[in-house]
C-alpha positions as a Markdown table, in Angstrom:
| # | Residue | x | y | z |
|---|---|---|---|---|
| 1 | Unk | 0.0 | 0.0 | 0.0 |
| 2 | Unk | 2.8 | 2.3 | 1.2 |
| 3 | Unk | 4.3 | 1.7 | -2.6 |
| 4 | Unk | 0.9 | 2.3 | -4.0 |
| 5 | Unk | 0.3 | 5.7 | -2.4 |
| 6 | Unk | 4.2 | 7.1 | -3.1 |
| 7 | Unk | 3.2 | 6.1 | -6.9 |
| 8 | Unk | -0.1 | 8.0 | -6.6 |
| 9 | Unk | 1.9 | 10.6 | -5.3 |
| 10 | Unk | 4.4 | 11.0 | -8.2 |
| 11 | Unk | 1.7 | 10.7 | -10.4 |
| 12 | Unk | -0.3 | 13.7 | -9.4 |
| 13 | Unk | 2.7 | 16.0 | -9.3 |
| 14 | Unk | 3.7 | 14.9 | -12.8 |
| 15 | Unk | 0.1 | 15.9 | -13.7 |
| 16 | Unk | 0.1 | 19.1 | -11.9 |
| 17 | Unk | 3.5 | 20.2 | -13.3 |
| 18 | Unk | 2.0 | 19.2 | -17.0 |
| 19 | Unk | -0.8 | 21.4 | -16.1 |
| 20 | Unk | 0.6 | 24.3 | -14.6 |
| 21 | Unk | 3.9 | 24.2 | -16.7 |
| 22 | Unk | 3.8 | 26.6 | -19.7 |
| 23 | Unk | 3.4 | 25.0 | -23.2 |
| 24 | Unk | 6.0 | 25.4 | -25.4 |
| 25 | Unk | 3.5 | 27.4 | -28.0 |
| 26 | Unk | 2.3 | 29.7 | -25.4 |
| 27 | Unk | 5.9 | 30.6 | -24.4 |
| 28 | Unk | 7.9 | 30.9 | -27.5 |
| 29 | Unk | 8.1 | 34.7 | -29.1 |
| 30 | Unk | 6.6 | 35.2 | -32.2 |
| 31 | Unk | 8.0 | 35.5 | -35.4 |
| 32 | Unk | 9.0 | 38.9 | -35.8 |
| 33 | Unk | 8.6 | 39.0 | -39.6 |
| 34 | Unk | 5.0 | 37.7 | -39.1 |
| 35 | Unk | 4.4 | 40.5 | -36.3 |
| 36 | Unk | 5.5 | 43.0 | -38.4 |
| 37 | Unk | 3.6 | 41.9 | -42.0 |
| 38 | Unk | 0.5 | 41.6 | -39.7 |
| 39 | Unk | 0.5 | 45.1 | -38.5 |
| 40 | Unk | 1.7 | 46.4 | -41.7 |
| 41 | Unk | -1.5 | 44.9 | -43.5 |
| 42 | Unk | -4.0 | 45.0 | -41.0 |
| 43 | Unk | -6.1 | 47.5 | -42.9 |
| 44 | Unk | -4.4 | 47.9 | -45.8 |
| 45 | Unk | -5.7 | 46.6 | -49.5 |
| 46 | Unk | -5.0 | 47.4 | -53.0 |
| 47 | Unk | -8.7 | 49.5 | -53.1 |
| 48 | Unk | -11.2 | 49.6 | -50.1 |
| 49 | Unk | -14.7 | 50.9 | -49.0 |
| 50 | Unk | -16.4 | 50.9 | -45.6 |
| 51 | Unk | -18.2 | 52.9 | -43.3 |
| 52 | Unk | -17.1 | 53.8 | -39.9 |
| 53 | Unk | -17.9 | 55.6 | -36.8 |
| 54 | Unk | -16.2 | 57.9 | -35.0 |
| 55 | Unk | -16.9 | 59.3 | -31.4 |
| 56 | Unk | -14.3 | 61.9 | -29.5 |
| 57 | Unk | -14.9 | 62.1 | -26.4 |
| 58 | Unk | -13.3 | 65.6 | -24.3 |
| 59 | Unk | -14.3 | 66.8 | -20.8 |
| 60 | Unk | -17.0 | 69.1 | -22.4 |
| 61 | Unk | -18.9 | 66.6 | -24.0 |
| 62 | Unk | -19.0 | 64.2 | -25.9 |
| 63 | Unk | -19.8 | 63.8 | -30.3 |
| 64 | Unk | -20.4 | 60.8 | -32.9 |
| 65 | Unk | -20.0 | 60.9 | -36.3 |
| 66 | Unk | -20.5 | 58.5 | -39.0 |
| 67 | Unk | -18.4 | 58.5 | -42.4 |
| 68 | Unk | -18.0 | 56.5 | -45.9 |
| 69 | Unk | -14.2 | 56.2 | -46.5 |
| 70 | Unk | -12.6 | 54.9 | -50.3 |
| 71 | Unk | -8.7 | 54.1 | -50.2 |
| 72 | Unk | -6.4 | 52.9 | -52.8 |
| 73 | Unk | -3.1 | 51.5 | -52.1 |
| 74 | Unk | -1.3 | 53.6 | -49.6 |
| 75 | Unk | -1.9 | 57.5 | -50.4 |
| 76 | Unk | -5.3 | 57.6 | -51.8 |
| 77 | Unk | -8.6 | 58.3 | -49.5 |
| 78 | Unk | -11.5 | 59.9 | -49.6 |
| 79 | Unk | -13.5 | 60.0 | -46.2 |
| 80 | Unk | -17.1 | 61.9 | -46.6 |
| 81 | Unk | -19.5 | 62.6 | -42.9 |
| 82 | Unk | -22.6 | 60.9 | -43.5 |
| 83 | Unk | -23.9 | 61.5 | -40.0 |
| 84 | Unk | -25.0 | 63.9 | -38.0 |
| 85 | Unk | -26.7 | 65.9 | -40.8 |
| 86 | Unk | -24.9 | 69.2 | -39.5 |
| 87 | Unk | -22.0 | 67.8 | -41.0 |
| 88 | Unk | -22.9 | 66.1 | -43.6 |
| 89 | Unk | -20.9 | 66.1 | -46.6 |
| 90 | Unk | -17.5 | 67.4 | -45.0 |
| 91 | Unk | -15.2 | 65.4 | -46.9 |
| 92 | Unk | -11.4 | 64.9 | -46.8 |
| 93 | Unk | -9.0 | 64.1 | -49.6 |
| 94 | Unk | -6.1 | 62.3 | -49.2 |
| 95 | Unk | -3.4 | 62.1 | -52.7 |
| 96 | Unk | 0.2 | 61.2 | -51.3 |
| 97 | Unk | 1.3 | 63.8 | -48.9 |
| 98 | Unk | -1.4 | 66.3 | -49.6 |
| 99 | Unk | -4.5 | 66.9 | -47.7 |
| 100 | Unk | -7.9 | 68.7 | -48.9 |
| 101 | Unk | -11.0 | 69.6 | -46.8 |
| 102 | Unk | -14.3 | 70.3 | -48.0 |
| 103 | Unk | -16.5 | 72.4 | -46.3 |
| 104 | Unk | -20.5 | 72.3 | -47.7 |
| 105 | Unk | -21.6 | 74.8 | -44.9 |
| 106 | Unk | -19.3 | 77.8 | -47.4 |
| 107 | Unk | -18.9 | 75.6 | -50.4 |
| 108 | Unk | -15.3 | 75.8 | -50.0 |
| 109 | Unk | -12.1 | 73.3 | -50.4 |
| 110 | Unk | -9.4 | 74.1 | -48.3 |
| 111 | Unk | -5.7 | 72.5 | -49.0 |
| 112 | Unk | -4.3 | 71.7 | -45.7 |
| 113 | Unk | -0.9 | 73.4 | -45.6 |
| 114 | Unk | 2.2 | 72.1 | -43.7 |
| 115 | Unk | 2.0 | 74.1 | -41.1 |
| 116 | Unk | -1.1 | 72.5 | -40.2 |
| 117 | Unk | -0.5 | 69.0 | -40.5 |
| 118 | Unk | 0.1 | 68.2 | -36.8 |
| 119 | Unk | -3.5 | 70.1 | -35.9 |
| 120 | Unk | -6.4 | 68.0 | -35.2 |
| 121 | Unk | -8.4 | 66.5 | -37.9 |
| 122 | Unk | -12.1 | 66.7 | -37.9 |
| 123 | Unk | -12.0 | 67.9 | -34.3 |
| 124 | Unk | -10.8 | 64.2 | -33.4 |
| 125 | Unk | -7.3 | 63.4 | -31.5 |
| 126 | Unk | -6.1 | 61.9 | -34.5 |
| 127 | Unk | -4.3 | 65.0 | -36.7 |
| 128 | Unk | -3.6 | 65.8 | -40.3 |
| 129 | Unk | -0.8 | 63.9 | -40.4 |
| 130 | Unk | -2.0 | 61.2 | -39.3 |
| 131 | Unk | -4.2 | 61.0 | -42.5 |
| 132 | Unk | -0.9 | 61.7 | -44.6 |
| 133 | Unk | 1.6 | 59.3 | -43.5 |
| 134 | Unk | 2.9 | 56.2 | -45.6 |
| 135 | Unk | 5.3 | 54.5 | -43.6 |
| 136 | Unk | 5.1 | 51.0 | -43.1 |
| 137 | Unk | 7.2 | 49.2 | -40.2 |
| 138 | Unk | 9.2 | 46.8 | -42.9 |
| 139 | Unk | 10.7 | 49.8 | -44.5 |
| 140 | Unk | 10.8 | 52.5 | -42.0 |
| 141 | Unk | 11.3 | 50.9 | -38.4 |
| 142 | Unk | 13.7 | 48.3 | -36.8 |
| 143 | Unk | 12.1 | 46.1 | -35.0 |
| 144 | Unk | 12.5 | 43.9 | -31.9 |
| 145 | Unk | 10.5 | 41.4 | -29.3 |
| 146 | Unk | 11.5 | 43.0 | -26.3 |
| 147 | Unk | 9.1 | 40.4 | -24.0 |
| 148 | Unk | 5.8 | 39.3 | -22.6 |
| 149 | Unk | 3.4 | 41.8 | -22.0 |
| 150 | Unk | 1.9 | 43.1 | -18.9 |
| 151 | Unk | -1.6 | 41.1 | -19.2 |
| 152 | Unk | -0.5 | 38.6 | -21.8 |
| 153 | Unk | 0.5 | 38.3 | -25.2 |
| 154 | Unk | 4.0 | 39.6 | -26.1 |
| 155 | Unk | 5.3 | 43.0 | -26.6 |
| 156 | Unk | 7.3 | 44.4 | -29.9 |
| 157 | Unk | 9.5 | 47.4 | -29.7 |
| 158 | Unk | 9.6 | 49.7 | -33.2 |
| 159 | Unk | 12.6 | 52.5 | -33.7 |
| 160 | Unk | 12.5 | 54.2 | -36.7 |
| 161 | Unk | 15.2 | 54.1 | -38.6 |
| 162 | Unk | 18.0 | 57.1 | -38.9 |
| 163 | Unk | 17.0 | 59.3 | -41.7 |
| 164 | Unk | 13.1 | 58.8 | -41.5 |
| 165 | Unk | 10.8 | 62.2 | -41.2 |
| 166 | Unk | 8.0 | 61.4 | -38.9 |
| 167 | Unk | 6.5 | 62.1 | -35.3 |
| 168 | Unk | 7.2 | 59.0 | -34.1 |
| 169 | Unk | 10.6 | 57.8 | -32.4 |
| 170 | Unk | 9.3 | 54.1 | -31.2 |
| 171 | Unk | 5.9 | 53.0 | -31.2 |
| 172 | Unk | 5.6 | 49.5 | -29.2 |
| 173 | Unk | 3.0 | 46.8 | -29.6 |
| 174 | Unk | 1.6 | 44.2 | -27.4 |
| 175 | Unk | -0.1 | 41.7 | -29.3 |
| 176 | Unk | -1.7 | 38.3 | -28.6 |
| 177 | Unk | -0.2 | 34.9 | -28.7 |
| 178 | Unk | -2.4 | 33.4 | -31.5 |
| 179 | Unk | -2.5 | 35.4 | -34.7 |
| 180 | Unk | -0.2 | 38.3 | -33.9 |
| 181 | Unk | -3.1 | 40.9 | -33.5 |
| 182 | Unk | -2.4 | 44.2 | -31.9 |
| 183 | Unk | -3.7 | 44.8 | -28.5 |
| 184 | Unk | -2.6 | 47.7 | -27.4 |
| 185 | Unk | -0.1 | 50.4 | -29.1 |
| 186 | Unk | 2.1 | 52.8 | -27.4 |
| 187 | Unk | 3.3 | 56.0 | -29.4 |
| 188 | Unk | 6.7 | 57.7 | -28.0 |
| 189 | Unk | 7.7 | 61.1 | -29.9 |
| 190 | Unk | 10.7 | 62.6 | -30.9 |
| 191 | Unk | 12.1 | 63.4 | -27.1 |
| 192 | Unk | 11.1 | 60.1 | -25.8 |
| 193 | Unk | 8.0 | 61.1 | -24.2 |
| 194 | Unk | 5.0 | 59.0 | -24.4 |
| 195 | Unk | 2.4 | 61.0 | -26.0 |
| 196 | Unk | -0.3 | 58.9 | -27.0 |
| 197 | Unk | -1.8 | 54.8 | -26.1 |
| 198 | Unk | -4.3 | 53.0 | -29.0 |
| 199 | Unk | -6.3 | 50.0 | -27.6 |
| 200 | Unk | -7.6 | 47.7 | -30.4 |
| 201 | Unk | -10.6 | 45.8 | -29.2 |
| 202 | Unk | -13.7 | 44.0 | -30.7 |
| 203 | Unk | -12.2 | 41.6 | -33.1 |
| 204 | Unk | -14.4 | 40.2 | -35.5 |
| 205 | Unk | -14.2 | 38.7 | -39.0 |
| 206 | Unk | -15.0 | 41.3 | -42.5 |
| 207 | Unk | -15.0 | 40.5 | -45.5 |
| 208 | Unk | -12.9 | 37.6 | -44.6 |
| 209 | Unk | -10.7 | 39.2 | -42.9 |
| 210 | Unk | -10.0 | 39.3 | -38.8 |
| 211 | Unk | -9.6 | 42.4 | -37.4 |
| 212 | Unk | -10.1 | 44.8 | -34.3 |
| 213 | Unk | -13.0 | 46.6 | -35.1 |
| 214 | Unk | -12.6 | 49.3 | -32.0 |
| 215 | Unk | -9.6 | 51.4 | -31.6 |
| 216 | Unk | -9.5 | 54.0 | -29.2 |
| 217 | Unk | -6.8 | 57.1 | -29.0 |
| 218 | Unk | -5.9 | 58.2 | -25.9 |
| 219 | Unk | -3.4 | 61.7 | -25.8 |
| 220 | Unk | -1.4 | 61.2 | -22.7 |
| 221 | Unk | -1.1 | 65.5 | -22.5 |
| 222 | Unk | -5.0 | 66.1 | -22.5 |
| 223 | Unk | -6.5 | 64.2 | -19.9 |
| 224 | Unk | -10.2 | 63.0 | -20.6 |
| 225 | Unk | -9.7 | 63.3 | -24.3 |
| 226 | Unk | -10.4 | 60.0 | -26.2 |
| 227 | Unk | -11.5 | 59.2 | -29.9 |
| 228 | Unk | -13.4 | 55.9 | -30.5 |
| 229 | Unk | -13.2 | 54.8 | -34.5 |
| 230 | Unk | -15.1 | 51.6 | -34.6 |
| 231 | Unk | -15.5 | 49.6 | -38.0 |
| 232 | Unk | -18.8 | 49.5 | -39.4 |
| 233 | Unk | -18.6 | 47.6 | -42.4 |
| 234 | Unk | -15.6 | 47.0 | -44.8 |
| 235 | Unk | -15.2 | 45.3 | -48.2 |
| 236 | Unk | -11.2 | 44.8 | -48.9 |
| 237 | Unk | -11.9 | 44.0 | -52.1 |
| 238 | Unk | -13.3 | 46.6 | -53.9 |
| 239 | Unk | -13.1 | 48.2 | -57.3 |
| 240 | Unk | -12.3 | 52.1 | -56.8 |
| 241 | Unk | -11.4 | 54.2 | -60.0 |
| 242 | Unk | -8.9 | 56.4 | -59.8 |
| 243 | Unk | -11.7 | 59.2 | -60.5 |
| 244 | Unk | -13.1 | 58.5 | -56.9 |
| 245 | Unk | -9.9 | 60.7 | -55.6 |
| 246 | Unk | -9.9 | 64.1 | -57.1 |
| 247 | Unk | -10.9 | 67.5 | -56.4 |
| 248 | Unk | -14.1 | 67.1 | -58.4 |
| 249 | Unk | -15.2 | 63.9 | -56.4 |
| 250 | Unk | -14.5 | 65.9 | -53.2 |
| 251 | Unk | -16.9 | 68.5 | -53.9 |
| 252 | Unk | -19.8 | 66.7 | -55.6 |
| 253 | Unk | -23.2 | 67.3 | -53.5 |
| 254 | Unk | -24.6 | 64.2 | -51.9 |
């Protein structure tokens, strides 16, 4: 009996240890290539339509809007308000590194100049820039898994590289152990300083794709300041003419 129970003993610690013990899939750190593709293309397509709403919250309030966006590669977009009808029709254009806004209220298009491209876009704490920039982390960043992340998943460090014009020193990612998706971003400017935090929550499956369909922008310097962009609806696969992006297709009524 007394051989019988030390067996039973050894038995359930070699069962606890294989439960409690990490697996080897949960504990290895991702392919950094893979990470960095993933992030790259999240969102990206060759041509792209979908609706999305937008809500910025500040400590005076708080505002939703809803808009139709068209994109094409990397530097075309077109994003027109659908929602609230005060705003309706406000559109943005987006060709390369320039920036147009439409204003229906005074019939006007305004070409954002580049003094202004660090001001905020559409009243949101995402800015003009924002909008504009091309960079992808292949090409413009050095990246490296620097470890697991508080709360799970792992966390990848992003310096961009000597020569690169941008606002962004190092951005770092945590993502999640199964498919690489972003959970949380942190954005680190110029001096070092952490100036903004993006959560991506909500993952769901669109058009076939899987994806966070919340973000939300924090600015670390303005405190109760948030903007919420959550996904709507998205086809990745779209057919957009190159008409869809001019100054023409900016101003048309609708």
């Amino acid at each position: 009996m007394e051989r019988s129970i030390r067996a039973g003993g050894a038995a359930l610690a070699v069962a606890l240890l294989l439960t409690f013990a990490p697996t080897g899939s949960a504990q290895a750190p991702p392919d950094l290539d893979r990470v960095t593709r993933t992030l790259d293309d999240l969102f990206r397509s060759s041509a792209s339509v979908g609706r999305i709403e937008l809500t910025v919250v500040t400590p005076r309030g708080t505002r939703t809007m809803r808009m139709r966006m068209w994109s094409r590669g990397e530097d075309r977009a077109l994003i027109v308000v659908e929602a609230p009808a005060r705003d309706q029709g406000t559109a943005t254009l987006r060709r390369d590194r320039n920036l147009w806004n439409y204003l229906p209220r005074i019939s006007r298009t305004i070409r954002v100049p580049p003094s202004m491209m660090l001001s905020s876009w559409m009243g949101t704490d995402l800015t003009n820039d924002d909008l504009t920039q091309s960079s992808t982390f292949r090409e413009d960043f050095t990246g490296q898994v620097v470890g697991r992340a508080e709360g799970g998943g792992w966390t990848i460090r992003y310096d961009a590289n000597e020569g690169v014009v941008g606002l962004w020193r190092r951005i770092e990612y945590d993502v999640d152990d199964a498919a690489a998706l972003p959970l949380r971003a942190r954005y680190f400017d110029r001096r070092m300083r952490l100036a903004r935090v993006m959560r991506f929550e909500d993952v769901r499956v669109m058009d076939g794709r899987r994806i966070p369909t919340r973000l939300v922008l924090e600015p670390q310097d303005r405190e109760g300041h948030r903007t919420e962009m959550r996904y709507l609806e998205m086809d990745f696969d779209a057919s957009v003419p190159e008409s869809t992006f001019s100054l023409t297709e900016l101003e048309r009524p609708r």
